[in-house]
N, C-alpha and C positions, 0 to 999 in steps of 0.2 A: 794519345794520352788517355790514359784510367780515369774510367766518370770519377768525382766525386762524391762519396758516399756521404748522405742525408738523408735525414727526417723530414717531413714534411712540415712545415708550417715553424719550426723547432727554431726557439726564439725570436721568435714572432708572436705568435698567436700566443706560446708558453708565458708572454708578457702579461699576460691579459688576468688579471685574480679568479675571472669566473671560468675560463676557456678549462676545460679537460681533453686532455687531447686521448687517453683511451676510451675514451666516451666516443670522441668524435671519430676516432680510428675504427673503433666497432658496430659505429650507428650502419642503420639500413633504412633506408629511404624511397619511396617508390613516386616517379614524378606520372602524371598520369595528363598526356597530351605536353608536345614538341615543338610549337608554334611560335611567335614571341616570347612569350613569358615564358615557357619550356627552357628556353634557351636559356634564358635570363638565369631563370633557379638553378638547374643544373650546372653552367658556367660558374655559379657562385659556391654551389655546392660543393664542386671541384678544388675550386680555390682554398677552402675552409677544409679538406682534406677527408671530406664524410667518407665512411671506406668502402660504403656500399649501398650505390644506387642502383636502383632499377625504373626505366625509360620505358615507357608505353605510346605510340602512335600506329594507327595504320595508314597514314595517310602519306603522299610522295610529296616531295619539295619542287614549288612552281617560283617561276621569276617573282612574283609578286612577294615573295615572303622573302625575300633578301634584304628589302628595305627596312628591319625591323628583328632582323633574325642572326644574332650576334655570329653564332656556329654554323652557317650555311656559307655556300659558294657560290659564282655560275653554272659551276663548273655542274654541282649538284643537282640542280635545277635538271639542265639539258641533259643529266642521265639518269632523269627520273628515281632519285635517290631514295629511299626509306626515311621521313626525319627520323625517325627513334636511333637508326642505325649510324646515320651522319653525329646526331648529337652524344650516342655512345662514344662513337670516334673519334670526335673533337675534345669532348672532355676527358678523355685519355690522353691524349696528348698534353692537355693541357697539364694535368698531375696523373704521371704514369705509377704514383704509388697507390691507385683507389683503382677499385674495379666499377668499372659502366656496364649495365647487362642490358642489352636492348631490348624490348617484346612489342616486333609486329605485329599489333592486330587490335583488339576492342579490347578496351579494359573490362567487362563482366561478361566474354565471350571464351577470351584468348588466353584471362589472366588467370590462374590456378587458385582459389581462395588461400592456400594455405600461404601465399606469399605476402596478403593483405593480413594476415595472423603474424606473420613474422618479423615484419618491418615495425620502425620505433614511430616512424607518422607518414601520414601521406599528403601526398602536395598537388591540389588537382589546377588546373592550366588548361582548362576547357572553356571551349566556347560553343557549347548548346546545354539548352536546360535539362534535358534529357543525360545526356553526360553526367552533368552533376546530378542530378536524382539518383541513377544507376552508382555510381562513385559511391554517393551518402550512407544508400542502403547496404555497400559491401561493407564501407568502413565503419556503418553501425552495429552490423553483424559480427564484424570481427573485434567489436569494443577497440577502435582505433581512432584518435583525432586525427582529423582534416582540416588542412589549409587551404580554401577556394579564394584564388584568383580571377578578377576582371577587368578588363583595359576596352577602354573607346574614345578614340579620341584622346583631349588632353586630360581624361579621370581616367580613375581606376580605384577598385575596392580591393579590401584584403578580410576576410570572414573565418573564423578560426569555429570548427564547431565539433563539440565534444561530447560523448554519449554520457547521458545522464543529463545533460547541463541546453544543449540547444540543436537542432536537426535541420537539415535542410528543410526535407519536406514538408515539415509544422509549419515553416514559413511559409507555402507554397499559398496563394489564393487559390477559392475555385476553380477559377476560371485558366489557370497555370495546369494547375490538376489532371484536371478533366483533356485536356492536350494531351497531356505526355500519357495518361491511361487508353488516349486514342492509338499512339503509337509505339509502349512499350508491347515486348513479349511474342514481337514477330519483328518479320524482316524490314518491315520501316524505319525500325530506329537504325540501324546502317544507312539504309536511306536518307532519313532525314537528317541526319549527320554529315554525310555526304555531299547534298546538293544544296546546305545552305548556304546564302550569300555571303558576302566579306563586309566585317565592320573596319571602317578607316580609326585605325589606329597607328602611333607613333610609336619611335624606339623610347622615346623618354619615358613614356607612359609604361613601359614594358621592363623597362630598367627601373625603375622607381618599386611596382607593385611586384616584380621578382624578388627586389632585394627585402623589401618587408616580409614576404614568404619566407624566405629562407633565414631572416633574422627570428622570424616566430618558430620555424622547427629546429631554430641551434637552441632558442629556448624547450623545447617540447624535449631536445636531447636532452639539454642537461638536468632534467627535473628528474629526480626519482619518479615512479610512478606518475607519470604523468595524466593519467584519466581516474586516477584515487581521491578521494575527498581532503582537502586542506588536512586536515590532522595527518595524512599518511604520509605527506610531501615532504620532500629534504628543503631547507629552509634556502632561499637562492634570491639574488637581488632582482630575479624578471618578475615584471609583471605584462602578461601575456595575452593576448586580445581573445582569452577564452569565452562563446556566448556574447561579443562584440563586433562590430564591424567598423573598418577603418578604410576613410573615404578619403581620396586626396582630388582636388579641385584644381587641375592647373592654370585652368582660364585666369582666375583671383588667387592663386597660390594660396588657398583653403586647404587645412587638414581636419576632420573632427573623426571623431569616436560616437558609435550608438551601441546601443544596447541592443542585440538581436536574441536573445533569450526563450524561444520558441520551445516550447515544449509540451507535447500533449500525449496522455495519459493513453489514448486509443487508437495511436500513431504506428501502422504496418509497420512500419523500419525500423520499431526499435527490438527488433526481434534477434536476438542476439546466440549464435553457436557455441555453449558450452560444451564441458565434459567432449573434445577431440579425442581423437584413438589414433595417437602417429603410428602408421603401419610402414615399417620398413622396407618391407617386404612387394609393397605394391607400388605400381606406376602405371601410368596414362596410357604408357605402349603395350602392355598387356592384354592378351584379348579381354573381352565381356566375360567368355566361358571361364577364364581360369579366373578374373576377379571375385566371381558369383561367387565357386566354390571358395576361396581364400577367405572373402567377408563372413561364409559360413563358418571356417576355422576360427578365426579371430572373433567373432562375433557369438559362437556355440550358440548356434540358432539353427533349424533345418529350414526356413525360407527367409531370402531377401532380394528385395528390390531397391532397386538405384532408381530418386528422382533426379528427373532431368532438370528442374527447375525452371529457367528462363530459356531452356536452348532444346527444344527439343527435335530428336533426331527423324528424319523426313525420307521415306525412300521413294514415294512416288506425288506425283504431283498429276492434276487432272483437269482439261479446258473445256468450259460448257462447251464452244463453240468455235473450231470443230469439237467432235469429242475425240477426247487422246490422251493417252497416257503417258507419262512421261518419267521414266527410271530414273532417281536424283541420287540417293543415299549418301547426303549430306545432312550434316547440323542446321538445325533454322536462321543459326547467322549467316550461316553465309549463300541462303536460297538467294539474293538479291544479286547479289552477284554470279552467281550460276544464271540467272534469267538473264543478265544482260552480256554476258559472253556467247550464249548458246542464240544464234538470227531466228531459228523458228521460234522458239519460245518470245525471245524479246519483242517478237513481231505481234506476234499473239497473245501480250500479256497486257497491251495497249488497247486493248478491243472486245479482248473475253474476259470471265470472272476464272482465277486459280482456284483448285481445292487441292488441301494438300493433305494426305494419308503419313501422322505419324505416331512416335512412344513418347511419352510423356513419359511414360514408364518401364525399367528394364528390370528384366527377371529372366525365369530360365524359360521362359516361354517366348521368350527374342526369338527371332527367325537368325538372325544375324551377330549369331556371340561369336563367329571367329574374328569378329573385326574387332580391332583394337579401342581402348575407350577415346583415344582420343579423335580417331575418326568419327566418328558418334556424336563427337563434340564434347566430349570432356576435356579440361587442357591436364599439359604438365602441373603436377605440384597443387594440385585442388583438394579441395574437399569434400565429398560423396556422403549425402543425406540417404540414409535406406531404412529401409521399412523392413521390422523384423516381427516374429511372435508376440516379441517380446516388450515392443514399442519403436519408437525413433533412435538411432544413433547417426554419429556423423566419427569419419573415417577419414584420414586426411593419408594422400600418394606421396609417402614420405620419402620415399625411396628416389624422387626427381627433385627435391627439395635445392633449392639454390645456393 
């Protein structure tokens, strides 16, 4: 028998006076971490028919997170699954009218800036501090609201924070600080990502602080300009936990509202990428050599350099003790996992000090332009900071564009 042909959500949701369903059909949404609450928002996301999310985790699914993890299996577990790729899958299934696009790896490693430019919000579902600071800073550079999530136990927070208005980081104490300054900008924060412990937390708690996430970015769709000042806004019945935070108390089934309103004047993150140059023309998989010269065309400049930023490219690596050299030509994220697949290094990364020989900066004096940028460490769909005669511009690989 012939499926039947429908819309999705179509008289349903079309009930609803505020619900716009080409809004919702053409929203893009980026969930960043797959975990409980991943589950949760995206599950819900699906349902309410957004038509395009995009999924970030690098981390595999263990028995432990079944108990809590709506779109997981056993089955997943024991074949060491992808979450990002399980929960693309599942919410496909779920509404085969929306596309799931997964992305294995670290969201400011793996994730292309120009995707964090392109989406209507972002929904972060992390559990390290570090996470969300890294998150904060893309989504404040790209002038884009974030929705952070926190579940422990029977609480959980929901934090809506919007450039101009409140930042993670202004929040941050010193003593928060001075932590995450120990371990961002090298291969620890994979690390420490990696071997933190588990907080006991429930499905309920997970279900609860999802579905507020995802009730604050159906509002963040439907608002005209949503990070514009009051006067530019389309007039709409939400009122939206902008510069707020909303805490639910299961123990004594408490809910309140605070004011998290942080904002300071001398704050690194509020450093924001205007005036983009979408280049058609260019992509990730390009060697170095042939971008150099393109950003020279596009750019009418005779030199430039590409900063690496936060990931800078690594080819050799060196042990006080023995001494030894050791050929990598890898991205600085992913030195950490090079040491611990490779026995001699890992053995010897517990007992001597590393030095590591890299570019922080690329030009035509790279030993190594036939390799492609994204080997290097640049991802798909990013945005390229370069230094020209002429001053700063930024160049977005518009050509892998999602």
């Amino acid at each position: 028998m012939e499926k039947e042909k429908y819309e999705w959500g179509e008289g349903v949701f079309t009930l609803l006076s505020w619900f716009k369903k080409d809004r919702v059909k053409n929203a893009r949404v980026l969930v960043a971490g797959c975990g409980a609450l991943g589950n949760e928002v995206v599950k819900n996301l699906a349902l309410f028919g957004v038509g395009h999310i995009y999924v970030v985790d690098f981390d595999k699914i263990e028995l432990s997170n079944l108990t809590r993890s709506v779109l997981f299996r056993e089955e997943d577990a024991y074949n060491h699954a992808y979450k990002a790729e399980i929960v693309a899958k599942r919410a496909s299934e779920i509404n085969p009218q929306i596309e799931v696009v997964p992305i294995v790896g670290n969201l400011f490693s793996d994730v292309g800036f120009g995707l964090y430019r392109s989406v209507d919000v972002v929904i972060g579902c992390l559990d390290s501090r570090i996470a969300r600071y890294q998150l904060n800073r893309l989504c404040m550079r790209a002038g884009k609201s974030w929705i952070d999530g926190s579940i422990e136990n029977l609480t959980g927070a929901v934090k809506v924070y919007v450039p101009g208005v409140n930042c993670y980081e202004c929040g941050l104490s010193r003593d928060e600080f001075n932590h995450i300054m120990l371990r961002t900008g090298c291969a620890d924060v994979v690390r420490s990502q990696t071997a933190k412990g588990r907080v006991a937390t429930t499905p309920i708690s997970a279900s609860i602080v999802g579905a507020l996430q995802v009730q604050e970015a159906m509002k963040i769709i439907h608002i005209e300009n949503p990070d514009e000042g009051d006067d530019k806004r389309e007039v709409t019945p939400f009122k939206t936990l902008q510069g707020r935070m909303l805490r639910y108390e299961g123990m004594t089934n408490a809910m309140n509202i605070y004011k998290i309103s942080s904002w300071k004047n001398t704050c690194a993150a509020h450093e924001q990428w205007t005036g983009v140059i979408a280049a058609e023309e260019l992509s990730a998989s390009m060697t170095v050599e042939n971008v150099l010269e393109a950003l020279k065309k596009i750019l009418n400049v005779e030199n430039v350099e590409i900063n690496m930023c936060n990931n800078k490219f690594i080819d050799v690596i060196a042990t006080d003790y023995p001494q030894k050299e050791f050929e990598v030509m890898i991205p600085e994220s992913k030195l950490d996992n090079y040491i611990k697949k490779n026995k001699e290094l890992r053995q010897l990364s517990y007992r001597t000090l590393i030095h590591k020989h890299f570019y922080e900066n690329i030009d035509c004096s790279f030993p190594y332009k036939t390799m492609t940028l994204q080997q290097i460490g640049i991802p798909a769909f990013d945005v390229l900071q370069v230094s020209t005669e002429n001053g700063v511009s930024y160049v977005e690989l518009s050509a892998d564009r999602y």
